[in-house]
C-alpha positions in Angstrom: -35.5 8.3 -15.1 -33.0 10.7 -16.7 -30.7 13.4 -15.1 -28.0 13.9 -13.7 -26.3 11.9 -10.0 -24.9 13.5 -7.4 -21.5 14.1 -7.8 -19.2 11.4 -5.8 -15.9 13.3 -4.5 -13.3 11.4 -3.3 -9.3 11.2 -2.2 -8.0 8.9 -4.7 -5.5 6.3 -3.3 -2.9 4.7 -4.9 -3.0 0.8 -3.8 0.0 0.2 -5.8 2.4 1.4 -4.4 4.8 -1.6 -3.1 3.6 -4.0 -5.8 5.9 -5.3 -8.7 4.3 -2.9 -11.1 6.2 0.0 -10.9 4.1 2.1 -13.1 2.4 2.7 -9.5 6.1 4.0 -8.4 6.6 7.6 -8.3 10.2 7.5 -9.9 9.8 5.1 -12.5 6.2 6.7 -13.8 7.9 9.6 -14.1 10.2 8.2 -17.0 7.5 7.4 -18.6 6.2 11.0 -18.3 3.8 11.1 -15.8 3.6 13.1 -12.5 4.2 9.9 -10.3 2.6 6.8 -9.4 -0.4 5.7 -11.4 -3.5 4.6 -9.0 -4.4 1.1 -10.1 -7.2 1.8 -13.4 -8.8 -1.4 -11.7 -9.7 1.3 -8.7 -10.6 4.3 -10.7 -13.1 1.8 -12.5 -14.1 0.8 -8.2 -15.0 4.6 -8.1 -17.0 4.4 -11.1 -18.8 1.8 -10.1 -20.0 3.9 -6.9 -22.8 5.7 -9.1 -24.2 2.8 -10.9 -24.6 1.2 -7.0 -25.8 4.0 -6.2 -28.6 4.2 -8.8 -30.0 0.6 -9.0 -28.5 -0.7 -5.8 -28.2 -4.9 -5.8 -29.5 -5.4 -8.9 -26.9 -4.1 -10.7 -24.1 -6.1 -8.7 -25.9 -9.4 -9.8 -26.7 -8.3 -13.1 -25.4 -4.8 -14.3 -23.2 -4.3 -17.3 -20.2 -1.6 -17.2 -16.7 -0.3 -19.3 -14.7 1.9 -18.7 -11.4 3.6 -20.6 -8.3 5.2 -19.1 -7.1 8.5 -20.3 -5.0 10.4 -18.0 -4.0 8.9 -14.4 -5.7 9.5 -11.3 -3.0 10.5 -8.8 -2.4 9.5 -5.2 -3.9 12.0 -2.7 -5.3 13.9 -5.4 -9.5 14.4 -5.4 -11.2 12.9 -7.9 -14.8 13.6 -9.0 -17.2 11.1 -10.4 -20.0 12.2 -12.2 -22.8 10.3 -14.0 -25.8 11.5 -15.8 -28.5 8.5 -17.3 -30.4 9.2 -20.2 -32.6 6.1 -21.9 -31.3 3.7 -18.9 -27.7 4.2 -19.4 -25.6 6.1 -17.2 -22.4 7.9 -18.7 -20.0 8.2 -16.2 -16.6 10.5 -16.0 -13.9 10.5 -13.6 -11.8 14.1 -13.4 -8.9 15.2 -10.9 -6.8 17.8 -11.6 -8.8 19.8 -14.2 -8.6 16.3 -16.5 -10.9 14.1 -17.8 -9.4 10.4 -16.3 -11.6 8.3 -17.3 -15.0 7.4 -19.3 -17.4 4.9 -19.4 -21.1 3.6 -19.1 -23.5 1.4 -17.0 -26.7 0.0 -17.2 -29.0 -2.8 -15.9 -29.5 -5.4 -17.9 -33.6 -6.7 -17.4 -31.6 -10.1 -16.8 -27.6 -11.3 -16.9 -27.3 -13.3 -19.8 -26.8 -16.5 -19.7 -22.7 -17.7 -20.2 -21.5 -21.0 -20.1 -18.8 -21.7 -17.8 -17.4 -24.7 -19.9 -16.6 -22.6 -22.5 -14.3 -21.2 -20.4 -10.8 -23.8 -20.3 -9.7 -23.7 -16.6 -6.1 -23.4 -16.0 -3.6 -23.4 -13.5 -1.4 -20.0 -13.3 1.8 -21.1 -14.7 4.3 -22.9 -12.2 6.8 -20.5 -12.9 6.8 -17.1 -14.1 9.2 -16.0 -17.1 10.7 -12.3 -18.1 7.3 -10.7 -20.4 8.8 -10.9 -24.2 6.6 -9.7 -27.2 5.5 -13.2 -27.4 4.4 -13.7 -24.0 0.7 -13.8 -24.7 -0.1 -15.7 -27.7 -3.5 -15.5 -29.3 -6.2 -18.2 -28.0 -3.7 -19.2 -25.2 -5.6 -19.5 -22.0 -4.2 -18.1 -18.6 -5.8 -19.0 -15.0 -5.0 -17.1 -11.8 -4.3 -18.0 -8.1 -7.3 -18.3 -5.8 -7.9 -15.0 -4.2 -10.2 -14.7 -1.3 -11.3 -10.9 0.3 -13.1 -11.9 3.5 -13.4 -9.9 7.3 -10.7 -7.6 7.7 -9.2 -7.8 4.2 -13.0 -6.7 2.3 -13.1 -3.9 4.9 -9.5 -2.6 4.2 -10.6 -3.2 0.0 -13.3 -0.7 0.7 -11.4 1.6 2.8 -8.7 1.6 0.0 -11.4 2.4 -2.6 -13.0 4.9 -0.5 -16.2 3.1 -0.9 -18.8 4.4 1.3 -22.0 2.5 0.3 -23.2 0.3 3.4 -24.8 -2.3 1.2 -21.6 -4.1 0.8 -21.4 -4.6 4.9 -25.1 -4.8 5.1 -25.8 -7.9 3.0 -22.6 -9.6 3.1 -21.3 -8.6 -0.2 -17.5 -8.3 -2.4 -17.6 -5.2 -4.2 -17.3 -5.9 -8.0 -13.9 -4.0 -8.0 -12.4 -7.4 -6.9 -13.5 -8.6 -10.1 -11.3 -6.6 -11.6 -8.1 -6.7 -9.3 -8.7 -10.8 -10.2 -8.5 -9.7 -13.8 -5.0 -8.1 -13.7 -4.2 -11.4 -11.9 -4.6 -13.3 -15.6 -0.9 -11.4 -16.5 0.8 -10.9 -13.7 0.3 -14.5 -12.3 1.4 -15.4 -15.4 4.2 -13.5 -16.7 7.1 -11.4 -14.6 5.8 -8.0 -16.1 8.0 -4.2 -16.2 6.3 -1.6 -15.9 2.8 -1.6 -17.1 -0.8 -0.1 -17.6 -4.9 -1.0 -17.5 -5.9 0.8 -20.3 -9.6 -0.3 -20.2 -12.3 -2.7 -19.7 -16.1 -4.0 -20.1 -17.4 -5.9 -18.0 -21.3 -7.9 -17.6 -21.6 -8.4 -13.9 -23.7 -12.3 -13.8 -24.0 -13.0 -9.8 -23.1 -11.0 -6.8 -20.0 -11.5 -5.1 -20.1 -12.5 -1.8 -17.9 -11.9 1.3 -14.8 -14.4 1.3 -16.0 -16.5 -2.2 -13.0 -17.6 -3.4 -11.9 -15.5 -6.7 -10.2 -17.4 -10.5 -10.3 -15.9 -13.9 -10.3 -18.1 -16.8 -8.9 -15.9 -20.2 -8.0 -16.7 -23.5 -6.3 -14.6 -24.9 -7.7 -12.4 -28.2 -5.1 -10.3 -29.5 -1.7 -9.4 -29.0 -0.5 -6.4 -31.3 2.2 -3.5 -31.5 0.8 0.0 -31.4 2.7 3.3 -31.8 5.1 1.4 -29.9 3.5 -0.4 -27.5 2.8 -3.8 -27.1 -1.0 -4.5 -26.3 -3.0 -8.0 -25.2 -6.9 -8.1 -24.6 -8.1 -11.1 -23.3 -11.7 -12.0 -22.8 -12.3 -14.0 -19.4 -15.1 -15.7 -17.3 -14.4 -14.4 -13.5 -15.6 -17.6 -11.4 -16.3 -17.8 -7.6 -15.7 -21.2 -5.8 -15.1 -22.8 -8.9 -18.6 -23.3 -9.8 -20.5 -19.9 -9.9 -19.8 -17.4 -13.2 -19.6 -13.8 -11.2 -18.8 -11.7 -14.4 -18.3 -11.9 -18.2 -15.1 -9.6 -18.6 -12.9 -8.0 -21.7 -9.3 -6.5 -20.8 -7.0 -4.8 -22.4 -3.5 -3.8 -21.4 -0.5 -2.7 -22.7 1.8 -5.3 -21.2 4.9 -3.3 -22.8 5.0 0.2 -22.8 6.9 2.1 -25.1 10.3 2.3 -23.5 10.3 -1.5 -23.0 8.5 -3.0 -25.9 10.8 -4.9 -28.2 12.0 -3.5 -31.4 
């Protein structure tokens, strides 16, 4: 099959808005010199993931592989468009609002997941307590856990509400959308690390079991690089996403720029 999908139209929602990062705040992403608040990337990439569903249906949430990178924000109450057009079993996927291009990326189904050890993966505790994010806050092959998170009843219904997810397969067979994945991802720094302001500036991400209504959510990272770039200060970690401590869900690679510009250290 090759062509192009239906284009998915949508109210983008910033999430964000009362959390601790207040890149998702109107007044302080505007010092940075954006419009306002930043919806989550961890959602634009939920609204990406719309078309892949869309196109391969289950099998791609047990076993479909997908990345996407961050170019321009998505803004609360603004529409977005998702587009995707496959050509040789990849589908190349765009996110616009505004007249901007938002977001890239790609997806496509694997003819199985591949196989990923979960002991290779250390498992650790988030840290006890949280310190101020310094420079060195991340160091290279540290390994970072996160707090169990669990989306089940009301909470997975509000998740897709808040995403503006529409597909029914997600009530119909009892499943977590992948986007939790991600929001468990962003978990590995800021159950780790008391963060300022800061920003998802992409991710891959090789989906290895559905998720499934109320499983119990942990990301185990270490931690790849930490670098200084025009400024900022980056990490990229590379994580196994685990459900009920036993069952790999995805095989994930993050990166973020933990300090942006008008924070990062000298």
């Amino acid at each position: 099959m090759s062509g192009r999908l239906e284009t998915w139209r949508l109210e983008a929602y910033n999430t964000a808005k009362q959390s601790e990062n207040k890149m998702h705040d109107d007044t302080v992403a505007k010092r940075f010199g954006f419009s306002g608040g930043l919806v989550p990337g961890v959602d634009v990439m939920a609204y990406m993931m719309h078309m892949p569903v869309v196109r391969w249906g289950r099998p791609f949430l047990e076993r479909g592989l997908i990345d996407a990178r961050f170019l321009k924000p998505v803004y609360d109450g603004e529409m977005a468009d998702v587009t995707a057009e496959e050509s040789n079993g990849v589908l190349a996927i765009e996110v616009r609002s505004r007249g901007d291009l938002c977001a890239t990326g790609s997806a496509s189904l694997p003819a199985a997941a591949p196989s990923v050890s979960i002991a290779n993966y250390r498992e650790v505790p988030a840290v006890a307590e949280r310190k101020p994010v310094s420079a060195a806050s991340f160091g290279v092959d540290q390994w970072l856990g996160t707090t169990p998170r669990r989306w089940a009843g009301a909470d997975a219904k509000e998740y897709l509400a808040d995403i503006r997810e529409t597909d029914p397969i997600y009530a119909r067979e009892g499943l977590g959308h992948p986007g939790l994945i991600q929001r468990v991802m962003n978990r590995l720094l800021v159950d780790n690390v008391v963060l300022g302001p800061w920003i998802h500036v992409g991710s891959k991400m090789q989906l290895l079991s559905a998720v499934k209504t109320g499983d119990e959510i942990t990301a185990r990272a270490r931690v790849t690089a930490n670098y200084d770039k025009k400024g900022h200060r980056f990490v990229e970690l590379d994580a196994l996403v685990v459900a009920n401590g036993t069952t790999p869900l995805a095989h994930c690679w993050h990166i973020a720029i933990y300090q942006p510009r008008e924070q990062a250290a000298a």
